[in-house]
C-alpha positions as CSV (number, residue, x, y, z in Angstrom):
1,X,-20.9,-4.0,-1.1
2,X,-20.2,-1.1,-3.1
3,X,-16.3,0.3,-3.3
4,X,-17.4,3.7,-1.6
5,X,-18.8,1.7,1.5
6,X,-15.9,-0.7,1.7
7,X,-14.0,2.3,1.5
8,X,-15.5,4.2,4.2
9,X,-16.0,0.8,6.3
10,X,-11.9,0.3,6.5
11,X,-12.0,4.0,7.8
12,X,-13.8,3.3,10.3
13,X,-12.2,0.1,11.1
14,X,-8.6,1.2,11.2
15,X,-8.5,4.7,12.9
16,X,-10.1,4.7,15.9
17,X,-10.7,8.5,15.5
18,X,-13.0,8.4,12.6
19,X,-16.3,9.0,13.9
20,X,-18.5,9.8,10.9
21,X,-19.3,8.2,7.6
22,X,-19.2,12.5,6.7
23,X,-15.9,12.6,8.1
24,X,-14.6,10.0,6.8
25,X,-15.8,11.0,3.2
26,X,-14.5,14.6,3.3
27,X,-11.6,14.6,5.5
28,X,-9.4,11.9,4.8
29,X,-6.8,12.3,2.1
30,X,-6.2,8.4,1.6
31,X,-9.6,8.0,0.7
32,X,-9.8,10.9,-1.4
33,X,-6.4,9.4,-3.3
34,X,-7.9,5.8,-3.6
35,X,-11.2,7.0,-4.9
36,X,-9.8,9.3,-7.9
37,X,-6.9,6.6,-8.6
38,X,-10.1,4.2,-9.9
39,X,-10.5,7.0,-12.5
40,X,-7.0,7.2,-13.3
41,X,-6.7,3.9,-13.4
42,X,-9.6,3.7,-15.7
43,X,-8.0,6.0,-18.1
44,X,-4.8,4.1,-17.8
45,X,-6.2,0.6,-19.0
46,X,-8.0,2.1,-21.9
47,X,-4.9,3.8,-23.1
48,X,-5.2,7.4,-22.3
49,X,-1.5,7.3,-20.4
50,X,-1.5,11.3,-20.5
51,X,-4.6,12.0,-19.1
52,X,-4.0,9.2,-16.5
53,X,-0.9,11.0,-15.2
54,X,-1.8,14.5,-15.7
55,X,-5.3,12.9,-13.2
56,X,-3.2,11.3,-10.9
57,X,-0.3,14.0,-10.2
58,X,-3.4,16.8,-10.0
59,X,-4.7,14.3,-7.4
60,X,-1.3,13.8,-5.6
61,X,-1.2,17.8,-5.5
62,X,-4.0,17.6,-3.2
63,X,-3.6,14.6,-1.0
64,X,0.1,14.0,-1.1
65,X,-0.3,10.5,-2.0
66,X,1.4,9.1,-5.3
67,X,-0.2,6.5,-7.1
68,X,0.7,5.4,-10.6
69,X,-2.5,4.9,-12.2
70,X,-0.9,1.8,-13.6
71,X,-0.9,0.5,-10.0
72,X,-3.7,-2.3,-9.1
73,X,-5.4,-1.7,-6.1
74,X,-8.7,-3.7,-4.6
75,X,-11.2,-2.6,-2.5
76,X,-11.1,-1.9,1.2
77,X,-7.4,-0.6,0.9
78,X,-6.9,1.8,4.0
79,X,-4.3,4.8,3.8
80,X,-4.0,6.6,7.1
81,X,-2.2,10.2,7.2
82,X,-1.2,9.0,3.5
83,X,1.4,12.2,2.9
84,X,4.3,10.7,1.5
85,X,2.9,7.6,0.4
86,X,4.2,6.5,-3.1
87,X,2.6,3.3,-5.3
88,X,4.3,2.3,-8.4
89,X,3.1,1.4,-11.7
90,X,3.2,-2.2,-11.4
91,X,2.7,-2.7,-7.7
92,X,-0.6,-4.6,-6.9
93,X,-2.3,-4.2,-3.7
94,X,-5.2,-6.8,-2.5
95,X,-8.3,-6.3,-0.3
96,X,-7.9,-4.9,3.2
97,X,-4.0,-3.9,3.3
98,X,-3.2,-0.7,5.6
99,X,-0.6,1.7,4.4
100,X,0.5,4.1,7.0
101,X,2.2,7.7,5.8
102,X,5.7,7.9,3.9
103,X,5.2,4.0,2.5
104,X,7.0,3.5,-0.9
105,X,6.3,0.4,-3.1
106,X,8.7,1.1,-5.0
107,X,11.2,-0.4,-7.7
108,X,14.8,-0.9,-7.5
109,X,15.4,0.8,-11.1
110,X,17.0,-2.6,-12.6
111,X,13.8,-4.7,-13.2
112,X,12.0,-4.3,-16.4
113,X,8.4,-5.8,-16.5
114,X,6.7,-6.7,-13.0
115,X,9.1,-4.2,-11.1
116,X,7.1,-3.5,-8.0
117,X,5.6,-5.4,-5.1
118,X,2.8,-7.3,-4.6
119,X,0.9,-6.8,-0.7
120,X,-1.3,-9.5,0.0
121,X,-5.0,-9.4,1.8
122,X,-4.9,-8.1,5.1
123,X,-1.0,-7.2,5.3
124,X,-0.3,-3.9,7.1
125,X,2.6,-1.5,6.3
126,X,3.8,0.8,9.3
127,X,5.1,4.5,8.6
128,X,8.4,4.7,6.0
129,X,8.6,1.3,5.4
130,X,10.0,1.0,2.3
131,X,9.5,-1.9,-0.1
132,X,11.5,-2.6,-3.1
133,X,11.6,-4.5,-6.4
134,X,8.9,-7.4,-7.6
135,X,8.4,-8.8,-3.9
136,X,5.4,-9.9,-2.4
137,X,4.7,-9.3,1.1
138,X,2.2,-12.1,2.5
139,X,-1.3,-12.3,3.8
140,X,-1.9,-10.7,7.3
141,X,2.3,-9.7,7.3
142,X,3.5,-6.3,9.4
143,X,6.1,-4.5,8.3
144,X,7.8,-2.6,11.0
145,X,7.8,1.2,11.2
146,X,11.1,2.4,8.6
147,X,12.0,-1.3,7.5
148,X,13.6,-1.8,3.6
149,X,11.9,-5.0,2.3
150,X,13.5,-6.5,-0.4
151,X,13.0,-10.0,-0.2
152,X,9.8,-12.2,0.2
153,X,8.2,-11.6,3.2
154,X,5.6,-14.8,4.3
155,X,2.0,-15.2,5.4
156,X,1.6,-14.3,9.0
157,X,5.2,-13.2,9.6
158,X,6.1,-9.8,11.1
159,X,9.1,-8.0,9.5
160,X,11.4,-5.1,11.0
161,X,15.0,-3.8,10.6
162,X,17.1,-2.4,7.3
163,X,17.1,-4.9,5.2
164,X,14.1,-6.2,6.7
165,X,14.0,-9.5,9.2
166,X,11.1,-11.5,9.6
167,X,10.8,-12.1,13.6
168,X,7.9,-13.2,14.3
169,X,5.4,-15.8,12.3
170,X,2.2,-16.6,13.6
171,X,3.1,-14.0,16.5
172,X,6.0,-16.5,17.7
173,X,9.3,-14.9,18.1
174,X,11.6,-16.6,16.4
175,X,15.1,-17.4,17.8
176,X,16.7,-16.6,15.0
177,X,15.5,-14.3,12.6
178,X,13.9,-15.4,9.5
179,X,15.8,-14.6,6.1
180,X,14.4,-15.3,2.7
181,X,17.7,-15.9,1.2
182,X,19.4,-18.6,2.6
């Protein structure tokens, strides 16, 4: 399936008020950021870093989304609202992973290298949740509405608070909440 249609399809999927492919193509600012972020992106892997940035902040003009065109991001990504959103250089984001508006995967400003986090397939990031440094949030994982991530955060767990707590995995409750560094 074609990026375009996956694209579309995950609009669809996640907001229940899409009710067009036409819609979906011309009125949602997420899309519109993904879609011109693969051409930034191109630019960016083939060395024109200017160009890539002047693209991408032209691009986050319009939408109110920030994307590094350094960042890697698969198909079938779904940004709703999107104004706010900020995706650093190094972040990687894998197929199917919902961003709500004012998410930040963002870097502390101490790492050097891989400085940004990793969201795995199917992981879904509520509104202002903002996570921090090279972590990597697990497959099918929610982050709560305004949580700060800056630990690990496992496959099938559901994370909320500031710092973030996992409290539920698998959708049991833990007793105690979960955290990654003990």
């Amino acid at each position: 399936m074609s990026w375009l249609k996956r694209a579309v399809r995950a609009v669809k999927n996640n907001d229940p008020a899409a009710r067009s492919t036409l819609e979906a193509l011309l009125t949602y600012p997420g899309l519109h950021a993904l879609f011109w972020h693969r051409f930034s992106h191109f630019l960016y892997r083939h060395r024109l870093f200017l160009l890539a940035k002047i693209h991408a902040q032209f691009w986050r003009f319009l939408t109110g989304i920030e994307i590094h065109p350094g960042a890697t991001i698969a198909s079938g990504v779904f940004i709703d609202h999107g104004m706010g959103v900020v995706i650093g250089q190094t972040a990687e984001i894998e197929e199917d992973v919902v961003l709500f508006h004012g998410v930040t995967l963002g870097g502390t400003g101490k790492d050097t290298g891989k400085r940004h986090p990793t969201v795995k397939k199917g992981a879904m990031i509520h509104a202002h949740a903002q996570i921090l440094g090279p972590v990597t949030i697990g497959e099918r994982a929610k982050i709560g509405a305004a949580a700060v991530v800056l630990t690990d955060i496992p496959d099938d767990a559901t994370a909320v608070g500031i710092p973030a707590k996992v409290v539920r995995i698998k959708g049991e409750k833990l007793e105690v909440a979960y955290d990654s560094n003990l």
